[in-house]
C-alpha positions as CSV (number, residue, x, y, z in Angstrom):
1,X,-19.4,83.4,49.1
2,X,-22.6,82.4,48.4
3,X,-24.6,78.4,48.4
4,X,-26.0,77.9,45.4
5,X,-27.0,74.4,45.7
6,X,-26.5,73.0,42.1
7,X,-24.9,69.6,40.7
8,X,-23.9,68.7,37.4
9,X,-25.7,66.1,35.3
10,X,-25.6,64.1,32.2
11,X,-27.2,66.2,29.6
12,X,-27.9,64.6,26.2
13,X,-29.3,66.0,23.1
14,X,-28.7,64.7,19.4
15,X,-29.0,66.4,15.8
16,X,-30.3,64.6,13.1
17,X,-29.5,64.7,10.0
18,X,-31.9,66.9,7.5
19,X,-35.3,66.5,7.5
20,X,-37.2,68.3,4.5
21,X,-40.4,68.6,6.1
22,X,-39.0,70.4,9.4
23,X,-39.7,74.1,9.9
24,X,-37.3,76.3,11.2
25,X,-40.2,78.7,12.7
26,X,-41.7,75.4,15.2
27,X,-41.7,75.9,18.5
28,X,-40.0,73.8,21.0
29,X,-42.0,71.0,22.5
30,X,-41.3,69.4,25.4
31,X,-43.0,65.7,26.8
32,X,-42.5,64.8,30.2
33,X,-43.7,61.3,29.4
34,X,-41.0,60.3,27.5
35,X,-38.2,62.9,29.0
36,X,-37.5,65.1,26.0
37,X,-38.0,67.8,24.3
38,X,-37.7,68.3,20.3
39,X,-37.1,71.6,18.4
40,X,-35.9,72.1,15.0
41,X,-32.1,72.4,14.5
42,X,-30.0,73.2,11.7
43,X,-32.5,71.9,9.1
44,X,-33.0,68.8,11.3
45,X,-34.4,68.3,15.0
46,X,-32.8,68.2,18.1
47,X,-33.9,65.7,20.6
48,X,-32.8,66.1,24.0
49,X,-33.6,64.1,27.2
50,X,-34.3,64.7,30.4
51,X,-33.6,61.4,32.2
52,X,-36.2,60.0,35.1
53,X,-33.2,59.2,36.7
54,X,-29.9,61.5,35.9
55,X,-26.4,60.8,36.5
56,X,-24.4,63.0,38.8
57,X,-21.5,64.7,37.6
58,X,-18.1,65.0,39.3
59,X,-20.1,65.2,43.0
60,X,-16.9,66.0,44.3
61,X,-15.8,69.0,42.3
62,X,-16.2,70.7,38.9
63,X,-12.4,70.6,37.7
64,X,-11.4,74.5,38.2
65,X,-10.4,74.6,34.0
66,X,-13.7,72.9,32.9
67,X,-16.3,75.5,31.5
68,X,-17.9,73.1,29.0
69,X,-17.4,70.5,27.5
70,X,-18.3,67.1,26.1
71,X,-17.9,63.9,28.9
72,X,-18.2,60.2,27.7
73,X,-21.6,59.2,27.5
74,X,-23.3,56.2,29.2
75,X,-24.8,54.4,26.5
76,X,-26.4,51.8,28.3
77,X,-28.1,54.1,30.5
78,X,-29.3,56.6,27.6
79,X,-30.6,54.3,25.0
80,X,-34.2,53.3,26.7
81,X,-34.9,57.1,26.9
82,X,-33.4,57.9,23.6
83,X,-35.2,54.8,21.8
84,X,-38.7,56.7,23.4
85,X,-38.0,60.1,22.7
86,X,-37.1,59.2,19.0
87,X,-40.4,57.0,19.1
88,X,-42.4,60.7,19.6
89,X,-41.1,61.9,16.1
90,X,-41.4,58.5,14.1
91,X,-39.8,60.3,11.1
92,X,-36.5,60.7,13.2
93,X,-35.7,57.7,13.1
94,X,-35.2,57.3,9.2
95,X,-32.8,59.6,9.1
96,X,-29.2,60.0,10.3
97,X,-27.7,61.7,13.3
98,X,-24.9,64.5,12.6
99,X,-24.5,64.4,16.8
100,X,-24.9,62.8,19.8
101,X,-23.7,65.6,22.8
102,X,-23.4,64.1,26.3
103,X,-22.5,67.3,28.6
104,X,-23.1,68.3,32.3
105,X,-25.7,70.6,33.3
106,X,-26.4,72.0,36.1
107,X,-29.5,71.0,38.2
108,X,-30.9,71.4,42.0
109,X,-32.1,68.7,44.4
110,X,-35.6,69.3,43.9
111,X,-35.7,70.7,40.3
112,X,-36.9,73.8,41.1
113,X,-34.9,77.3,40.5
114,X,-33.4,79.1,42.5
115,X,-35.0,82.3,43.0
116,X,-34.9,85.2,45.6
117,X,-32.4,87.3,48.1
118,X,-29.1,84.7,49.6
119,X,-29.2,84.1,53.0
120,X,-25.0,85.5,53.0
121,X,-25.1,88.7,51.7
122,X,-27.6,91.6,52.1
123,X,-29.3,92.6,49.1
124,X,-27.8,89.8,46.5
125,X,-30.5,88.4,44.4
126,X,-30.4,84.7,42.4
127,X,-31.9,83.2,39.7
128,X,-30.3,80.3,38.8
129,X,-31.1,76.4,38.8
130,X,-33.0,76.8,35.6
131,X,-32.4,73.0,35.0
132,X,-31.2,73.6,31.2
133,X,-34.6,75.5,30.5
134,X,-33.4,78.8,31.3
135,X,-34.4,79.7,27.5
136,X,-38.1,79.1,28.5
137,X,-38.2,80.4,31.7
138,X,-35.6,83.0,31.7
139,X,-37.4,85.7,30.7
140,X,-40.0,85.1,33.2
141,X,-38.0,84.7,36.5
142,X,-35.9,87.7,35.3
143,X,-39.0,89.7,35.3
144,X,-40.0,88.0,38.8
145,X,-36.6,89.2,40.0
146,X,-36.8,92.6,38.8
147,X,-40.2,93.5,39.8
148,X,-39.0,91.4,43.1
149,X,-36.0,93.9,43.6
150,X,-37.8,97.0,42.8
151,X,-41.3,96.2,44.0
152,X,-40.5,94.0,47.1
């Protein structure tokens, strides 16, 4: 086998309801100040959150049926960061929300990806630990791995 050092996290994002001024074509925007990022989402926004300080999930061990899936969220815990995301996009908060998802997602210890040959087996390339941004960085570290594994 090989370590992948990865641990599953709270993850939230919520939908809002429809918002008639949203375009489908924005881009995603992420702000570190207030842990979140905002894109547009089935004729609404979706505003997830990237806590300052996550919640571990199941440290012991993923259950060997789970895949994904919803878990209870912590309410307590989310509502400071959710109350400041929301604050970012004024207009969110006058309207509804169709969902609130709380999910684990994977993250490393230092929140950096996990890139390059494994230390177990010869010639086995990663590139994983994309800390739920793999749709922003994806393309690029599969391009680093790819010119990495042809290149050197």
């Amino acid at each position: 086998g090989v370590v992948c050092p990865n641990q599953a996290a709270e993850h939230y994002y919520l939908i809002t309801d429809s918002m008639p001024n949203v375009d489908p074509n924005w881009p995603v925007i992420e702000d570190p100040a207030s842990y979140t990022y905002i894109r547009p989402e089935g004729g609404g926004l979706m505003v997830g959150l990237f806590e300052g300080k996550g919640a571990s999930w199941n440290v012991g061990r993923i259950p060997d049926n789970f895949s994904f899936g919803e878990i209870p969220p912590d309410w307590d815990r989310l509502e400071p960061y959710l109350a400041a995301a929301m604050r970012r996009v004024p207009a969110s908060m006058q309207v509804g929300a169709k969902r609130l998802f709380c999910g684990p997602e994977s993250f490393t210890p230092d929140l950096g990806p996990i890139l390059g040959l494994t230390p177990e087996v010869d010639d086995l390339f990663l590139a994983a630990g994309m800390n739920s941004i793999g749709i922003l960085t994806g393309g690029g570290a599969g391009r680093l791995v790819a010119n990495w594994i042809l290149d050197g």
